[in-house]
GUKE-409316 format. One record per atom (N, C-alpha, C): x, y, z; residue in three letters. Coordinates in steps of 0.2 Angstrom, whole numbers, plus 5000, padded with zeros to 4 digits. Layout:
<pts>
XYZAla...
</pts>
This chain:
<pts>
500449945000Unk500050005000Unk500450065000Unk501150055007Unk501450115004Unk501750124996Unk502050064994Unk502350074988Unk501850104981Unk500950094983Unk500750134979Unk500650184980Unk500550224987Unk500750314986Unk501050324987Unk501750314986Unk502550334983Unk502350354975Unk502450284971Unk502250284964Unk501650344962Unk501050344964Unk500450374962Unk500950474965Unk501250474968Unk501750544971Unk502350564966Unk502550514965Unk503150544958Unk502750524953Unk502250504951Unk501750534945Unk501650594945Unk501350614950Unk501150674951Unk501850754952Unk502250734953Unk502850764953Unk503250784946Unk503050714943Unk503250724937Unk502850754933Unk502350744936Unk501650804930Unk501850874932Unk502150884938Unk502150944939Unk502750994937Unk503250944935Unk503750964931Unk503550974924Unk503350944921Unk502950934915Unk502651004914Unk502451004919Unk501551094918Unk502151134920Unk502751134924Unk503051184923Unk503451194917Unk503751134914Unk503951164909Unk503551194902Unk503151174902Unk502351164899Unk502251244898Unk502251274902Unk502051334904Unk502751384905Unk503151364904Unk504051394902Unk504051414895Unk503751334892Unk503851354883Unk503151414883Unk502451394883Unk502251424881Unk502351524884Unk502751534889Unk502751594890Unk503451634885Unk503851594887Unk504551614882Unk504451594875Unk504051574875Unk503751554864Unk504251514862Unk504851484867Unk505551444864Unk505551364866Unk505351324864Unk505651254865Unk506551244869Unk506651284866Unk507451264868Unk507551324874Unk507451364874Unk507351414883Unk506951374887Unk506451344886Unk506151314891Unk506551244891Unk506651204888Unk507151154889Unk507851174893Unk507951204891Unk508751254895Unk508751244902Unk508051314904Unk507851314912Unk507751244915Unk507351214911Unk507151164914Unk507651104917Unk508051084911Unk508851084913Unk509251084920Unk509051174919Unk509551204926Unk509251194931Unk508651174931Unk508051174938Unk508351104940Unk508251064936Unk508150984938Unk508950974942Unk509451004936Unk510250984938Unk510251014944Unk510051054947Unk510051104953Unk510051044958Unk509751014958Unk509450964966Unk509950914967Unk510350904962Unk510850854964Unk511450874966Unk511550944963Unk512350984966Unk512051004973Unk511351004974Unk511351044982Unk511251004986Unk511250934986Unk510950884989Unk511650864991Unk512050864984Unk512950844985Unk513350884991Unk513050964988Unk513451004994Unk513050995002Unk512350985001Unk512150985009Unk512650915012Unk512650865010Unk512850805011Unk513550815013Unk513850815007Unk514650805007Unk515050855011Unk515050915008Unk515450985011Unk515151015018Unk514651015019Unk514151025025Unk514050975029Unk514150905028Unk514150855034Unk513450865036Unk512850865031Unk512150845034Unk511850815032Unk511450775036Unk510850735034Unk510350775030Unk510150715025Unk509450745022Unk508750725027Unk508550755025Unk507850735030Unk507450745025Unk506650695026Unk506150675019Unk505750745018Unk505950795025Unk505550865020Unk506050875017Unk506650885015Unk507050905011Unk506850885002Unk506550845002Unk506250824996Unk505850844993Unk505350904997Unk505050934995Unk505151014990Unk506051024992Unk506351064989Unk506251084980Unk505951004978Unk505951014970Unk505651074970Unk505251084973Unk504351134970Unk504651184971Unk504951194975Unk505251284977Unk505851294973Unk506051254972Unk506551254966Unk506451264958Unk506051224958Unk505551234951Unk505351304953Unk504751334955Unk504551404957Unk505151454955Unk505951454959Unk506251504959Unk506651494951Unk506751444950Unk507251434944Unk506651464937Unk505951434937Unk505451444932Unk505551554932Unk505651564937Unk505651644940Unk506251684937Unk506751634938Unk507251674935Unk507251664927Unk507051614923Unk507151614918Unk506751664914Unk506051694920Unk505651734915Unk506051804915Unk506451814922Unk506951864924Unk507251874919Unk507551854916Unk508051824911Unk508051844903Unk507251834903Unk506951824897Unk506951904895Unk506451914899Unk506351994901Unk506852064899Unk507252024903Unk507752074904Unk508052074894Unk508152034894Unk508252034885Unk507852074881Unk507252054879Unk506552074878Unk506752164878Unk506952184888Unk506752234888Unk507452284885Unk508052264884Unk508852274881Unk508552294875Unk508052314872Unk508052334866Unk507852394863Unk507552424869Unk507452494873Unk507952524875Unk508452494876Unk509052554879Unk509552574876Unk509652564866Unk509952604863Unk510252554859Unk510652594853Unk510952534851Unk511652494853Unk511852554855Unk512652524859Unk512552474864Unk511752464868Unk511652384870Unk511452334866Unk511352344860Unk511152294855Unk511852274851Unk512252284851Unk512852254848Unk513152214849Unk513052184858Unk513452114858Unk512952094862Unk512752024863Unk512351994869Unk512552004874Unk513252014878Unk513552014884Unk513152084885Unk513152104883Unk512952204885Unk512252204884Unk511752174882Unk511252144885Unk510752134891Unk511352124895Unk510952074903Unk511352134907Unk511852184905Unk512252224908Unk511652274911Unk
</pts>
């Protein structure tokens, strides 16, 4: 019985990763921006999981596994940050449009 609310929770996890990315592509208009973020969100859990563990010398505990959702949240945030900020570099003359470094400046 536990083994089927575990199972029927990482369905549900994975649906949620899914509508976040779901809702990345459709707000960025990019397949490949949305794969990107989604990317950097997922890879995030295992370098933080590595550093809490190894370098910090802590246990995980089972709330920490709820960290995906706020992770997803903050990371789905910056990449609209992100987007935005580009979007809005277009507006601010030509001398910002000349290289993409000077862009996000």
């Amino acid at each position: 019985q536990f083994l089927e609310i575990l199972v029927v929770d990482m369905a549900l996890s994975l649906l949620s990763m899914f509508m976040v990315w779901a809702y990345m592509w459709w707000t960025l208009e990019s397949f490949f921006l949305a794969s990107c973020a989604m990317f950097e969100i997922v890879f995030s859990v295992p370098v933080a999981m590595c550093l809490w563990t190894l370098v910090l010398q802590q246990k995980v505990i089972f709330t920490q596994t709820l960290v995906i959702y706020m992770i997803l949240g903050i990371g789905a945030d910056d990449a609209f940050i992100l987007y935005d900020a580009w979007l809005q570099a277009r507006f601010a003359g030509d001398e910002v449009m000349q290289h993409w470094s000077t862009r996000f400046a």
